[in-house]
N, C-alpha and C positions, 0 to 999 in steps of 0.2 A: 400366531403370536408365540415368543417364546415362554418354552415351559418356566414353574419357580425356579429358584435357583441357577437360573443361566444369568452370566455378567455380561455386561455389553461396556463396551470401552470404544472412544473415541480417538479417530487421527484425523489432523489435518495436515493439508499438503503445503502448507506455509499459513507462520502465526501471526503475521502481519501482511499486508494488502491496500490495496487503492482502493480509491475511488472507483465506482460505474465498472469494478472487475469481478471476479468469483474465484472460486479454490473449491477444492474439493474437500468432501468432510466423507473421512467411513465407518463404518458401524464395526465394530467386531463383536459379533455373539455365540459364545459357546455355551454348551448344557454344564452342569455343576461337574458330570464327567469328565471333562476338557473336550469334547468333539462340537464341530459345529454345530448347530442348530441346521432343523432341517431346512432343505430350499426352500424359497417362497414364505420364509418367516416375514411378518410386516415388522418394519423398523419408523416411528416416525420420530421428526428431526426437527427443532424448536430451535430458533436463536432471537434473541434480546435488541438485534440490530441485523438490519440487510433482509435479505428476504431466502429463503430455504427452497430451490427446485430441485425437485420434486419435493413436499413437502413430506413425502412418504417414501419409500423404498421396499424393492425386499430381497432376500438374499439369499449368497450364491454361494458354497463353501462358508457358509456362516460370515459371509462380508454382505454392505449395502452401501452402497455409495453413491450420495446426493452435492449438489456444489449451495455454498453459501454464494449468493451474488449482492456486491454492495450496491449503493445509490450515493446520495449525494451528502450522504451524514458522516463526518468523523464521529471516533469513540471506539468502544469497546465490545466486541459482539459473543458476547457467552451462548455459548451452545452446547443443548443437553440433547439423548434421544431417549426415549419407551419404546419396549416390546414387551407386551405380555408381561411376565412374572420375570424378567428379569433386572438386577440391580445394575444401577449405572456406576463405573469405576468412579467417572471424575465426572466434569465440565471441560470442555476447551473453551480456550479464548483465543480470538482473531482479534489485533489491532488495526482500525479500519483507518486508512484517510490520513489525516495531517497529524495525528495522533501518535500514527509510526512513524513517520521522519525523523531517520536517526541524523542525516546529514544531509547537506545542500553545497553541491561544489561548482564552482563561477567558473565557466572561461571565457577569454574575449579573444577574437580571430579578424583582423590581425590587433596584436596586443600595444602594437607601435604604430601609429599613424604620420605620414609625412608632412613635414613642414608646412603650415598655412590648415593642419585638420584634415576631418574626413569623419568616413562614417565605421562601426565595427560592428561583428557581431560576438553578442551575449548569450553566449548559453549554460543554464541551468541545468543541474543533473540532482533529484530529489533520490537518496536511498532510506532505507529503514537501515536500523544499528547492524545489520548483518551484510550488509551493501547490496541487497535486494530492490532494485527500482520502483519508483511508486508511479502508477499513473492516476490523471486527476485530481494532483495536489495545488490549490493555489496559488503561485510565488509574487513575491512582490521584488521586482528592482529599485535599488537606490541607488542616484548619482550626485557626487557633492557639486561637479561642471557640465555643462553641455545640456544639452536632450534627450531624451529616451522616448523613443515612438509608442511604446506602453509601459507601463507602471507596474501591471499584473495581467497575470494568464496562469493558465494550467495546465501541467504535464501533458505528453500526449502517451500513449502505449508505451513509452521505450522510457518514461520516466524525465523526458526532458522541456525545456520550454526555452524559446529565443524571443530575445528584444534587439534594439539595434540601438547605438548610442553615438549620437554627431555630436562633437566636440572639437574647438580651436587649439582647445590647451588641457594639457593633464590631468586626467579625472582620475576618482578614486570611485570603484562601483561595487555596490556588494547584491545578493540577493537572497531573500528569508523566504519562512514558512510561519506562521502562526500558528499554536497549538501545539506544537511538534514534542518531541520526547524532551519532559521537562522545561514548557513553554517556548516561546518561540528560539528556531532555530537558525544564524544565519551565515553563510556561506563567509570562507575567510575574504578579506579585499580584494580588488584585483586592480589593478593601476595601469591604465590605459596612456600610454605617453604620447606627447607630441612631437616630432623631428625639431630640430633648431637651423635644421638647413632645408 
């Protein structure tokens, strides 16, 4: 453990995150001297939301580095560590989930559909305020005409999600997040036109 007098301060490797992902969180602990702490100091790792592996660490150059891994809860995940006698700087906070969604940006491919309709595709792009992509965020599409083959789904890895939308005549489609920074978030319209030839 570390001795009194040693401070431990926390990093994380981004303060916002998905859904069913992780990040990494590290220790820094030096003695009240400024030098590391020796190797093999135990550091353990506590957070309020998501789960902490290894719950424990220890360290190397006076570092320890454990990942927070989320699950299926938005919110807020505060995370402290202990070692021994030393005083904790701060708290981090990781924004999990629908929580961080700074932005939700629509496209539709092709955006013009030929005379008589057809079919398009809708895709979703989920970021946090820093345009860091989220995966495993919720989205819900809206259409004011036509169909839409689903309603909602969740990002995959890359922060994205598609629908498909068949329509005769000119729809106007958007697609949200719920929860998002500052309650729900929703992507600007995107207007899907019909040929007149």
């Amino acid at each position: 453990m570390a001795p009194t007098g040693s401070t431990l301060t926390l990093l994380v490797g981004r303060t916002s995150i998905g859904l069913n992902s992780s990040v990494n969180v590290t220790a820094l602990v030096y003695e009240s001297s400024g030098t590391p702490v020796h190797d093999g100091t135990v550091v353990a790792f506590f957070s309020t939301l998501g789960t902490i592996s290894p719950a424990q660490a220890t360290t190397t150059n006076g570092q320890a580095t454990v990942q927070l891994v989320t699950g299926t809860l938005s919110g807020v995940a505060e995370i402290t560590a202990t070692s021994g006698g030393a005083t904790l700087a701060s708290t981090v906070a990781v924004t999990v989930g629908a929580a961080a969604v700074g932005r939700v940006e629509l496209t539709a491919s092709p955006i013009s559909l030929r005379s008589g309709g057809g079919t398009t595709v809708l895709t979703a792009t989920v970021t946090d305020a820093s345009g860091n992509r989220l995966s495993g965020i919720p989205v819900t599409f809206n259409t004011d005409k036509g169909t839409l083959d689903q309603t909602g789904a969740s990002t995959d890895s890359n922060g994205q999600v598609q629908a498909k939308l068949t329509t005769v005549v000119n729809a106007i489609v958007t697609a949200s997040v719920a929860g998002g920074t500052g309650g729900s978030v929703t992507s600007l319209a995107v207007i899907v036109t019909v040929g007149s030839t």
